[in-house]
Backbone as JSON, one array per atom type, in Angstrom:
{
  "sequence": "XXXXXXXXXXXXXXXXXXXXXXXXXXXXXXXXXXXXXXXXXXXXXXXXXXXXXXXXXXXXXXXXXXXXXXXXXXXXXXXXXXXXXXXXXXXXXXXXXXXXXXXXXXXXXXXXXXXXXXXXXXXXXXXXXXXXXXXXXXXXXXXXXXXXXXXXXXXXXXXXXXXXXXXXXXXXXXXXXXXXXXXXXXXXXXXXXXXXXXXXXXXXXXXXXXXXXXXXXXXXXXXXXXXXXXXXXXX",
  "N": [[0.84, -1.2, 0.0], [0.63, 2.2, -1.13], [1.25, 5.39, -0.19], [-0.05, 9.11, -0.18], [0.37, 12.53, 0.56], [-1.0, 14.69, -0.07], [-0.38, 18.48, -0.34], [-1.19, 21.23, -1.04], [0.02, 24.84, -0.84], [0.65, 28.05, -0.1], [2.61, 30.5, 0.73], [3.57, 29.23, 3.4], [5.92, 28.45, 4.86], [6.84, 28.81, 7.18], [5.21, 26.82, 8.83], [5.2, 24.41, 7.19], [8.08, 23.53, 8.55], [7.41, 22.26, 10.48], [5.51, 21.07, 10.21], [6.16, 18.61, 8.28], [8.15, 16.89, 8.79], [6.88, 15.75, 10.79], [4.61, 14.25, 9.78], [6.42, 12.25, 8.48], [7.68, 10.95, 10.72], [4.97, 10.05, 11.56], [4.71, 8.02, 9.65], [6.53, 6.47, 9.88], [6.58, 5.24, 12.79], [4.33, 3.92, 12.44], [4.63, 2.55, 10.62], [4.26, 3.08, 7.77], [4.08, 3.09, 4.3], [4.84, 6.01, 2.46], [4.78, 9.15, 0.69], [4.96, 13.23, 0.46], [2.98, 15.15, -1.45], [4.0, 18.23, -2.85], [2.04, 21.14, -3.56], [2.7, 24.0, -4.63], [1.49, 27.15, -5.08], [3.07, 29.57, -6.12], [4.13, 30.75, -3.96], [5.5, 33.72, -2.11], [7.25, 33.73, 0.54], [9.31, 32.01, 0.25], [8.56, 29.18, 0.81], [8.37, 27.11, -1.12], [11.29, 26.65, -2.06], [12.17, 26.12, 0.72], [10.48, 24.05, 0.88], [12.01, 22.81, -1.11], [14.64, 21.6, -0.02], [14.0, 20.38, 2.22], [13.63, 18.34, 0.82], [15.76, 16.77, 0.41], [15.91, 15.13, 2.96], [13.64, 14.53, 3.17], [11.23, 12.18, 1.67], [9.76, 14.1, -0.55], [8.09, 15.73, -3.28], [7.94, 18.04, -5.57], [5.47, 20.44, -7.37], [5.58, 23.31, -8.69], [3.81, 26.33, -9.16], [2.5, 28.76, -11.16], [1.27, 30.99, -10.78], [-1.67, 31.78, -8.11], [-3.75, 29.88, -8.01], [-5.71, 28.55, -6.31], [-7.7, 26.58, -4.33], [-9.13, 24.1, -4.91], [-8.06, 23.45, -8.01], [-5.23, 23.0, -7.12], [-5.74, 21.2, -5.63], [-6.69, 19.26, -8.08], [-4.7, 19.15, -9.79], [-2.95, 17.68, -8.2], [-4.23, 15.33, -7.51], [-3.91, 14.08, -9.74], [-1.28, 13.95, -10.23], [-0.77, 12.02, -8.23], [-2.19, 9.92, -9.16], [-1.06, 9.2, -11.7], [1.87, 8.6, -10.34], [0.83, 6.0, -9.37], [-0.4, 5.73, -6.78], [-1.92, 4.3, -3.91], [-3.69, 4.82, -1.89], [-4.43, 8.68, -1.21], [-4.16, 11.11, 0.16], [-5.79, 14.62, 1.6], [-4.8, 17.08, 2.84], [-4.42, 20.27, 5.26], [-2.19, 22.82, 4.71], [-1.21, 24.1, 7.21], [-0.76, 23.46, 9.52], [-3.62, 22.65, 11.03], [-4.48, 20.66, 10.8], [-3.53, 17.36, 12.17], [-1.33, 14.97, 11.96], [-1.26, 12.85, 13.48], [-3.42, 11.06, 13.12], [-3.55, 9.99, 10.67], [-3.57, 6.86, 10.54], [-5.88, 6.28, 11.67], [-7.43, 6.49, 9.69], [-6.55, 5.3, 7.64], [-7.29, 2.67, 8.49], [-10.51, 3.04, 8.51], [-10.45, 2.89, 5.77], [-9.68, 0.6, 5.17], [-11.85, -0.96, 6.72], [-13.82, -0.92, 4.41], [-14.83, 1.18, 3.32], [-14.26, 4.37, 1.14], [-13.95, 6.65, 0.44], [-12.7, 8.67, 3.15], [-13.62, 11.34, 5.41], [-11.79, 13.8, 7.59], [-14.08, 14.02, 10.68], [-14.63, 17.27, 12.12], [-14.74, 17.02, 15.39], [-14.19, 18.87, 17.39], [-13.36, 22.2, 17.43], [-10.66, 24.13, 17.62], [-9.71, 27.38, 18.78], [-11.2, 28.99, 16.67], [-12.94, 32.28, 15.84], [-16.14, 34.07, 16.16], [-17.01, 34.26, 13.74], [-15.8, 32.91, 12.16], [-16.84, 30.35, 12.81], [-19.54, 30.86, 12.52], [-19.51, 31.24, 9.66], [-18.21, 28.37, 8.84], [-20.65, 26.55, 10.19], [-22.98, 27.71, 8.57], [-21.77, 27.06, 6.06], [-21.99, 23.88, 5.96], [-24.54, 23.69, 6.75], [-25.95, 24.33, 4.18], [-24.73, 23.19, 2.56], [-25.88, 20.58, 3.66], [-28.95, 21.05, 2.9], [-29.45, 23.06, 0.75], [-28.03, 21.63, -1.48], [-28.08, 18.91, -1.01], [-26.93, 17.13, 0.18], [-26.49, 14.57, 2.56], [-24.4, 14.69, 4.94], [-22.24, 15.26, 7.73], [-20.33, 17.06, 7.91], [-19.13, 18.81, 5.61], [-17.39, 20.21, 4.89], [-15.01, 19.91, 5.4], [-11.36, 19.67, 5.15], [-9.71, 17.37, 5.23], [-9.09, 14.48, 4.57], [-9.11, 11.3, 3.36], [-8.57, 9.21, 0.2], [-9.24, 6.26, -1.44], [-7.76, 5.16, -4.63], [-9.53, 4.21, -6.69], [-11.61, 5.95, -6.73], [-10.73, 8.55, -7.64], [-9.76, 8.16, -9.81], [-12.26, 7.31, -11.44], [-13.75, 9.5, -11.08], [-14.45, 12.62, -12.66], [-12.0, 14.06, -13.35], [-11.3, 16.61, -14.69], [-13.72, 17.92, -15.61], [-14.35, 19.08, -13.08], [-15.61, 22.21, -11.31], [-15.02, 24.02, -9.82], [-12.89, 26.37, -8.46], [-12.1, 27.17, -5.76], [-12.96, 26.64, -2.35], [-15.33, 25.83, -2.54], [-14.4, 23.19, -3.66], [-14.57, 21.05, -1.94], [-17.27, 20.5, -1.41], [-18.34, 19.6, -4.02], [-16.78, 17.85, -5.44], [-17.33, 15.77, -3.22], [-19.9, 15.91, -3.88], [-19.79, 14.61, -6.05], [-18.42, 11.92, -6.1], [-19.88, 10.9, -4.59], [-22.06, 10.47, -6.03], [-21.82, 8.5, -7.68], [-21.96, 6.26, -6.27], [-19.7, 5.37, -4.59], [-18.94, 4.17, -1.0], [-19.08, 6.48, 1.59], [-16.87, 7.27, 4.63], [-16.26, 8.25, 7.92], [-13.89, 9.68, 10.27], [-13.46, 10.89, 13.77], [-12.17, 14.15, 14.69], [-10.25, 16.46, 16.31], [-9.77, 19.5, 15.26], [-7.66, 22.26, 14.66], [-7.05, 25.56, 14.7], [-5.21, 27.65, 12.57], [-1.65, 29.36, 13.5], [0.27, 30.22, 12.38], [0.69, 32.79, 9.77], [-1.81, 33.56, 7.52], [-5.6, 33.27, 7.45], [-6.88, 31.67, 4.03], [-9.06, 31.77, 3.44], [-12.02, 33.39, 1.48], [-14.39, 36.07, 0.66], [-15.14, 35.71, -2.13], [-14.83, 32.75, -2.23], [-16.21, 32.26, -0.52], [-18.58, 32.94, -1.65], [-18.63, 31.57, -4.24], [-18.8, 28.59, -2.77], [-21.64, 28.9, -2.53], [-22.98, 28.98, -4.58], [-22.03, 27.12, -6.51], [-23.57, 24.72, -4.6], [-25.82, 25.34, -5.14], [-25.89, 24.89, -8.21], [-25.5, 21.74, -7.97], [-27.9, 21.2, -6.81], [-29.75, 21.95, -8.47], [-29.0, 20.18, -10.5], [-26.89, 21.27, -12.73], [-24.49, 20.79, -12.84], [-22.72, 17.94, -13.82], [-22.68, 15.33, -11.83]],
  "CA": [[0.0, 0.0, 0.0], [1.9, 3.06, -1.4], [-0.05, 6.22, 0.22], [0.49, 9.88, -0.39], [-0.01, 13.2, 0.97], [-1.55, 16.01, -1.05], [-0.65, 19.64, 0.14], [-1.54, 22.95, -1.58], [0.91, 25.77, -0.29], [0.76, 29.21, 0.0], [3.31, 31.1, 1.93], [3.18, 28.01, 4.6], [6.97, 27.81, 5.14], [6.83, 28.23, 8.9], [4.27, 26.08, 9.41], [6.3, 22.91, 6.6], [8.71, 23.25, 9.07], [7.15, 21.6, 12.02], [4.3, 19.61, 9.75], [6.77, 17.16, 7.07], [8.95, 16.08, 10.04], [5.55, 15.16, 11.9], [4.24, 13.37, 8.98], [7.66, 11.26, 8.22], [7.22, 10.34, 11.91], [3.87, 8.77, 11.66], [5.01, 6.7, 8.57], [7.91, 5.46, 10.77], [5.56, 5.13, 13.43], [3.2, 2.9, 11.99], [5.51, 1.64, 9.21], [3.46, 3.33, 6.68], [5.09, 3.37, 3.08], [4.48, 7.43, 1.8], [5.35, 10.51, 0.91], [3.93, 14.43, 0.27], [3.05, 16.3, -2.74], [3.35, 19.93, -2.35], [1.55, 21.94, -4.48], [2.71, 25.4, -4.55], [1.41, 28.44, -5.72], [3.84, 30.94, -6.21], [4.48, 31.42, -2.33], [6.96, 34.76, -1.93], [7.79, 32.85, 1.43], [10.48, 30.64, 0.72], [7.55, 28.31, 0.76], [9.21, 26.29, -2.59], [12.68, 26.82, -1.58], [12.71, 25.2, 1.8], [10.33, 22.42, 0.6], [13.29, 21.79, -1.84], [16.26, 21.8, 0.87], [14.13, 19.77, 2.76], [13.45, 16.83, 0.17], [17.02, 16.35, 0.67], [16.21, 14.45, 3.65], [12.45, 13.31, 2.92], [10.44, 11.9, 0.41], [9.1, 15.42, -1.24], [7.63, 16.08, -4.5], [6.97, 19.48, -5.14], [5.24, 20.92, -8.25], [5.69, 25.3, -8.42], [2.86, 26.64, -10.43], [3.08, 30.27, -11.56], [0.35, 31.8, -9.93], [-2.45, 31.35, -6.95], [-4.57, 29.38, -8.88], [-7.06, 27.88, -5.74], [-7.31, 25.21, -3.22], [-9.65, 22.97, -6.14], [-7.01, 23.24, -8.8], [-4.26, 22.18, -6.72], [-6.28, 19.82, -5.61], [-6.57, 18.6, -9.04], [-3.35, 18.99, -10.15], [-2.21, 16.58, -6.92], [-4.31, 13.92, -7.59], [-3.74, 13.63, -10.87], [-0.29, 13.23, -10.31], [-1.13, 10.57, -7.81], [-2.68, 8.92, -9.94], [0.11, 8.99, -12.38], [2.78, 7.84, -9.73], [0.52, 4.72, -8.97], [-0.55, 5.89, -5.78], [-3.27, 3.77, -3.77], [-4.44, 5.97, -0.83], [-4.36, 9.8, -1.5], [-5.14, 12.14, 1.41], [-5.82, 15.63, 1.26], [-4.41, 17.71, 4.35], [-4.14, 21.64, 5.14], [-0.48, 22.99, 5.62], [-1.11, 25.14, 8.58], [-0.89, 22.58, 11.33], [-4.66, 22.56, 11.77], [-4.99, 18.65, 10.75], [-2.95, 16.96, 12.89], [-0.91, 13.78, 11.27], [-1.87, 11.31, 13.99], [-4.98, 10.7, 12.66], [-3.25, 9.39, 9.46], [-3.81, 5.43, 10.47], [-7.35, 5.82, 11.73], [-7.97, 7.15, 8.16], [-6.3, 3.98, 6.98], [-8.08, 1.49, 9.11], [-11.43, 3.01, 7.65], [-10.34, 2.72, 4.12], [-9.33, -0.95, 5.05], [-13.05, -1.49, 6.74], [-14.71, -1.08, 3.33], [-14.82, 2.82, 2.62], [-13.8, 4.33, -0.28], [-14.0, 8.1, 0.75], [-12.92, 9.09, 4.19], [-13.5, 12.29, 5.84], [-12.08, 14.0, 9.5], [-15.3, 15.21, 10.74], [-14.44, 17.63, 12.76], [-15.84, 16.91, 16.45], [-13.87, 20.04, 18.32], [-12.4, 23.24, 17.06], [-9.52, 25.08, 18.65], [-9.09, 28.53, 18.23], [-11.86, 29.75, 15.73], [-13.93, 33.2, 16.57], [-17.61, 33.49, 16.05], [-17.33, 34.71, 12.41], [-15.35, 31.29, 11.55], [-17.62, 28.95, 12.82], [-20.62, 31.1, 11.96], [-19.17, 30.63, 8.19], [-18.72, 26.53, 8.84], [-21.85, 26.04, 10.1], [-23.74, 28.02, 7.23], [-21.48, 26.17, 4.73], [-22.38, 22.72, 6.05], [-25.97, 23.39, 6.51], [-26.07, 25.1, 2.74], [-24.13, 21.98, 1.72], [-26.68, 19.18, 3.45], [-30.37, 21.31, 2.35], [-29.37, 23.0, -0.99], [-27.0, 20.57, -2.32], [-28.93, 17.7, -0.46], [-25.8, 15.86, 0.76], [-26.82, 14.35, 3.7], [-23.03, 14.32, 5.44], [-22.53, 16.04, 8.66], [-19.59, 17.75, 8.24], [-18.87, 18.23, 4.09], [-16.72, 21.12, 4.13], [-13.69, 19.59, 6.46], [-10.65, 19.16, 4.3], [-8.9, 16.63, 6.04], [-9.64, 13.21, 3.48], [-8.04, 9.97, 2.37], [-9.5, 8.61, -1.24], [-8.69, 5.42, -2.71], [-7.28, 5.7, -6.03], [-10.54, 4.15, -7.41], [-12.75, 7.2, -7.0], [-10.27, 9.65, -8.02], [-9.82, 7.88, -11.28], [-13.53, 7.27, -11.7], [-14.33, 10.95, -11.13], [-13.59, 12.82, -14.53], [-11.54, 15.69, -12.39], [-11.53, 17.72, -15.4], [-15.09, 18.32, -15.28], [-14.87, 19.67, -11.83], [-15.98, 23.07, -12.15], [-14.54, 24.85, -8.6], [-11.29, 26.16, -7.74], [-11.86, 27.51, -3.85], [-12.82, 25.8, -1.09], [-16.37, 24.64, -2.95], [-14.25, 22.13, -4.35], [-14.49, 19.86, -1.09], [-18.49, 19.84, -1.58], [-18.88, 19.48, -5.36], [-16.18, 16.29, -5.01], [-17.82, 14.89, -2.18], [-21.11, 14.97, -4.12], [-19.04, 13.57, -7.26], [-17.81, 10.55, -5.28], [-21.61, 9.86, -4.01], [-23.0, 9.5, -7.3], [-20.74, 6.84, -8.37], [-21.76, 5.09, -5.62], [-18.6, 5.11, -3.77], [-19.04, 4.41, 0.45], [-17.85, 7.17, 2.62], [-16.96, 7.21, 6.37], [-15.72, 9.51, 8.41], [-13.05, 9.9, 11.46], [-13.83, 12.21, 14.66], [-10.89, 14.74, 14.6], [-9.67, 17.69, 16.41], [-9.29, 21.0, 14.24], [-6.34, 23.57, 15.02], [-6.76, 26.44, 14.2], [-3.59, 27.93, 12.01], [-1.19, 29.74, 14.62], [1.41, 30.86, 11.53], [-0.05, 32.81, 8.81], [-3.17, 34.31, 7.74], [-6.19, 32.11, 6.68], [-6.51, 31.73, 3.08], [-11.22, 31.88, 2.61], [-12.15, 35.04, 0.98], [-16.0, 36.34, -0.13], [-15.25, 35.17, -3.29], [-14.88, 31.65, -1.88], [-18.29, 31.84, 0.09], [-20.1, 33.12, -3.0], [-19.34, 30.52, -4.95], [-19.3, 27.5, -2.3], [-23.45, 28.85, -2.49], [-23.39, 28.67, -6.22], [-22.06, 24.94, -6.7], [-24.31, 24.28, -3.84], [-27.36, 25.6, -5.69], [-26.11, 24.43, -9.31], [-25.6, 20.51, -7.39], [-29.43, 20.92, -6.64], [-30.47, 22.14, -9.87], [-29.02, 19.3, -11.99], [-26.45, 22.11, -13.22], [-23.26, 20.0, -12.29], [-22.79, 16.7, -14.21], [-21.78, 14.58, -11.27]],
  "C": [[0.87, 1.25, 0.0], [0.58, 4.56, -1.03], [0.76, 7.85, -0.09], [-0.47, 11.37, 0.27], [-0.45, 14.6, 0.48], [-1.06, 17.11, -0.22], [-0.21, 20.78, -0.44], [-0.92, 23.88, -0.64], [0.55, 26.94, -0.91], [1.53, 30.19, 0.87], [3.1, 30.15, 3.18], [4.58, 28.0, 5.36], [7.58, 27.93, 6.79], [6.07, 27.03, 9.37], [4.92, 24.41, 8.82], [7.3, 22.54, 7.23], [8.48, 22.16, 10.45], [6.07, 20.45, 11.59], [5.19, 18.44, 9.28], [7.36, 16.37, 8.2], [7.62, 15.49, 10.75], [5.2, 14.06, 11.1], [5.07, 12.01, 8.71], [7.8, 10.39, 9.35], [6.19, 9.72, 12.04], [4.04, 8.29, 10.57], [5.68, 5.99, 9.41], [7.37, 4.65, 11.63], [4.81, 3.85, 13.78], [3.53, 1.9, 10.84], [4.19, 1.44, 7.95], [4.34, 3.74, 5.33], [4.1, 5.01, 2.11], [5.04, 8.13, 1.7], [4.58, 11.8, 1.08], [4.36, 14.85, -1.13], [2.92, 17.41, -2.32], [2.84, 20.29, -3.77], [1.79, 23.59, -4.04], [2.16, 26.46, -5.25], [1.81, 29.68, -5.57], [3.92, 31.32, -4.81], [5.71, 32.56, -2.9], [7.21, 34.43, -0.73], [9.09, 32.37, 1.61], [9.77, 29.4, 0.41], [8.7, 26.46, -0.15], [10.57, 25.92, -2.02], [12.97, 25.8, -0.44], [12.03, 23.4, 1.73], [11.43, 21.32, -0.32], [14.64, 21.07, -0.92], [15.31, 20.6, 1.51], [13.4, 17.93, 2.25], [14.36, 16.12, 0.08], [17.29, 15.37, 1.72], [14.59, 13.76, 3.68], [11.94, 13.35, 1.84], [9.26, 12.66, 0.14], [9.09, 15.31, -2.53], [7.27, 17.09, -4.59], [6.42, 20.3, -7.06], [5.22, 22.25, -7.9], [4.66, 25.63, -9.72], [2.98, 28.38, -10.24], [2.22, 31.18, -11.08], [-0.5, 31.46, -8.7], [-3.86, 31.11, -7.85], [-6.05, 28.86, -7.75], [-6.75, 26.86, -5.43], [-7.64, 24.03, -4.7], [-8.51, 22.66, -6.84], [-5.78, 22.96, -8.04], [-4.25, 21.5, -6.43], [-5.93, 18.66, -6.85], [-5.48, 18.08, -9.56], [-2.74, 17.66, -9.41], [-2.78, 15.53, -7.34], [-4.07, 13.26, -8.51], [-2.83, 13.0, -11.01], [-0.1, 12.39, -9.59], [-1.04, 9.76, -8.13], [-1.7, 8.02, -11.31], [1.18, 8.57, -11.94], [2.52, 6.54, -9.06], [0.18, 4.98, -7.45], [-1.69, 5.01, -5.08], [-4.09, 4.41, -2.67], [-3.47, 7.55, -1.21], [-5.05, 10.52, -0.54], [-4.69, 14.02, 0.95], [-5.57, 16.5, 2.66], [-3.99, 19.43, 4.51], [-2.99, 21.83, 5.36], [-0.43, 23.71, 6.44], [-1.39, 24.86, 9.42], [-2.82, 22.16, 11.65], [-5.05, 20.99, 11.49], [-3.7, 17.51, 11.22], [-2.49, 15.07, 12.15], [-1.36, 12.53, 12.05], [-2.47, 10.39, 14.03], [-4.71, 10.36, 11.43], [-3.86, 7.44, 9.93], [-5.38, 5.2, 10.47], [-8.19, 5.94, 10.21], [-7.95, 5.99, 7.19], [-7.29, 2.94, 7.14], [-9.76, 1.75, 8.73], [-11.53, 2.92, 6.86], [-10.52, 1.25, 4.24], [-10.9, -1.52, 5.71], [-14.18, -1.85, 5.6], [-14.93, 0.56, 2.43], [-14.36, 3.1, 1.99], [-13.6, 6.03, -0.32], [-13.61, 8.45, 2.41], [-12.59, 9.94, 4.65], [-13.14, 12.38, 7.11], [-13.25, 14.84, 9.24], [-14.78, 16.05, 12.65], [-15.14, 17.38, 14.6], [-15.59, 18.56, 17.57], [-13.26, 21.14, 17.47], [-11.42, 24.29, 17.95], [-9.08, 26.38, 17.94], [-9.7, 29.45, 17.09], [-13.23, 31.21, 16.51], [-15.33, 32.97, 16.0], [-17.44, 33.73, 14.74], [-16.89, 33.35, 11.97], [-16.73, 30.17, 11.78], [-18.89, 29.49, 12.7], [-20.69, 30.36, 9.85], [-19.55, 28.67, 7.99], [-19.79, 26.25, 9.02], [-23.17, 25.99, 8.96], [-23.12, 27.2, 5.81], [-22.15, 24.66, 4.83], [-23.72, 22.64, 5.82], [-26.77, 23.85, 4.83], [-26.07, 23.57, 1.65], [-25.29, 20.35, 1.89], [-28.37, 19.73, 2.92], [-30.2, 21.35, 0.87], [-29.0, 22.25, -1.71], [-27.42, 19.08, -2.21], [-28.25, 16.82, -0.61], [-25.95, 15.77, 2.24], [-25.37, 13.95, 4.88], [-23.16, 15.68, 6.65], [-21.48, 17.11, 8.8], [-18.69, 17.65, 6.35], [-18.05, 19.28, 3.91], [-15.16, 20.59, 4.95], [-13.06, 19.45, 4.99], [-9.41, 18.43, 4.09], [-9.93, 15.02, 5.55], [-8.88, 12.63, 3.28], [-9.34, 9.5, 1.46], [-8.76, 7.0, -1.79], [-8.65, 5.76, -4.43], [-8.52, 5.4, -7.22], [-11.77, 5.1, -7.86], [-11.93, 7.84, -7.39], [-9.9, 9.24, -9.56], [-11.31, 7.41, -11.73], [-14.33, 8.51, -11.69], [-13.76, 11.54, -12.1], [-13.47, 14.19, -13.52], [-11.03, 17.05, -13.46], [-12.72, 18.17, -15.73], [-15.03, 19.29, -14.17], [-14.76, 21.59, -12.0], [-15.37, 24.6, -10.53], [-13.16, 24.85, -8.15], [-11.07, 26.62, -6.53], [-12.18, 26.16, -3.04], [-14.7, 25.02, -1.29], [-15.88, 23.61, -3.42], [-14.61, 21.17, -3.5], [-16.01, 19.56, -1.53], [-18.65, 19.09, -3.15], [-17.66, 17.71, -5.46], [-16.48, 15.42, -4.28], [-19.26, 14.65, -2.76], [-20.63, 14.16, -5.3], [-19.06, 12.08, -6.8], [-19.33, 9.76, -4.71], [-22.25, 9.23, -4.83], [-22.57, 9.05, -8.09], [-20.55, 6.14, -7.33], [-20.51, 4.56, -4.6], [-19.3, 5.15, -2.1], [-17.83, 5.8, 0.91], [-18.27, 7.66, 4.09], [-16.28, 8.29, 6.73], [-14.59, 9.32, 10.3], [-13.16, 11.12, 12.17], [-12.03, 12.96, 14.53], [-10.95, 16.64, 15.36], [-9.29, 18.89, 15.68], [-8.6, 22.2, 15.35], [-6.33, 24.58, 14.59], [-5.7, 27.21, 13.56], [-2.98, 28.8, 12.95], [-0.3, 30.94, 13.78], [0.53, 31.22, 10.78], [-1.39, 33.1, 8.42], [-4.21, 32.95, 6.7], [-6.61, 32.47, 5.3], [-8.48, 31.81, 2.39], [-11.56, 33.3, 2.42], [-13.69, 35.04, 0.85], [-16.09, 35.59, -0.87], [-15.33, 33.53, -3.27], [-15.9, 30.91, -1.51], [-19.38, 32.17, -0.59], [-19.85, 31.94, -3.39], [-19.24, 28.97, -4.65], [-21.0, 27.65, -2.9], [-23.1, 28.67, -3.94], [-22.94, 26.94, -6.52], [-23.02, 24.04, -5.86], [-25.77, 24.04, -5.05], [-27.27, 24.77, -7.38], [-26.46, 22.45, -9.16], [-27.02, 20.9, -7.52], [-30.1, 21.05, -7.7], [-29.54, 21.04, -11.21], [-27.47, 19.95, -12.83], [-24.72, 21.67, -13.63], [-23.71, 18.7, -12.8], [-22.32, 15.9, -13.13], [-22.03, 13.34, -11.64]]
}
């Protein structure tokens, strides 16, 4: 089982410092065979730079794309090349500490029960003010009426995929590059029938770094929401 770690960058490079070493540790750990993809977009950071210096001592992949293209599209980009390095579990993880690596096996051990999608659903949050978790809540509940995905927690973005849905989902179709991509993929993956479970998980709020959800992000989560309900979205 060859597993891999998706992560979309943006100016992160305080925060890569204290996550890859964490991660390399629960492979060791658990004697899990993986690595990480970074996905960068154009960090002025260092971001790139130190993920290079420090592939020198772990198993890093880093693609540099030329602009700030969006969580979705780096998404895409990552799994694709996943998919292209033969990958068989593919997780999707934030780089600003708030998804905690420990919770890599339990992720496993639900894939290995029968699941085929598995989400952290958040059970606690650390560190968000009322405007944050006013936002989450309105996204989730947007995401299980309008969109009429009955999941309790569809915007987390803390996921392992087997390689079978991500090559069964035509990810050039997908039509969102913010942070609607987690819903409009999660209803993709439903209606192809795929199972998906979920792991309780702790959320961290980022400590380094400013968070990366804009307006423009929460307009058009509601619009993929509303096009999902109207048919509008081939999933």
């Amino acid at each position: 089982m060859d597993l891999r770690i998706v992560l979309p960058t943006y100016n992160e490079k305080d925060n890569l410092k204290i996550l890859i070493p964490h991660i390399f540790e629960v492979f060791k750990k658990n004697e899990l065979n993986g690595d990480i993809l970074i996905i960068d977009d154009n960090s002025q950071d260092g971001t790139a730079e130190l993920a290079k210096e420090m592939s020198k001592e772990y198993s890093i992949k880093i693609i540099q794309r030329r602009g700030k293209f969006g969580l979705g599209s780096a998404y895409v980009t990552g799994f694709r090349e996943s998919l292209k390095d033969g990958k068989d579990i593919i997780f999707e993880m934030d780089a600003d500490l708030s998804h905690d690596p420990e919770y890599i096996p339990e992720f496993i051990k639900k894939l290995k029960d029968g699941f085929d999608l598995v989400i952290g659903r958040r059970k606690s949050v650390v560190g968000w003010g009322t405007y944050r978790k006013v936002i989450s809540w309105g996204g989730n509940f947007t995401g299980r009426i309008l969109a009429g995905i009955k999941i309790k927690d569809l915007t987390t973005g803390y996921r392992a995929y087997r390689r079978e849905v991500l090559k069964t989902i035509n990810l050039d179709s997908i039509k969102s590059s913010g942070y609607a991509f987690q819903l409009e993929i999660l209803a993709r993956t439903l209606s192809k029938g795929f199972k998906v479970g979920s792991v309780p998980i702790v959320f961290n709020d980022r400590e380094n770094g400013k968070s990366k959800l804009s307006k423009k992000d929460i307009i058009e989560f509601f619009i993929i929401a509303l096009k999902i309900r109207m048919g509008l979205i081939n999933v």
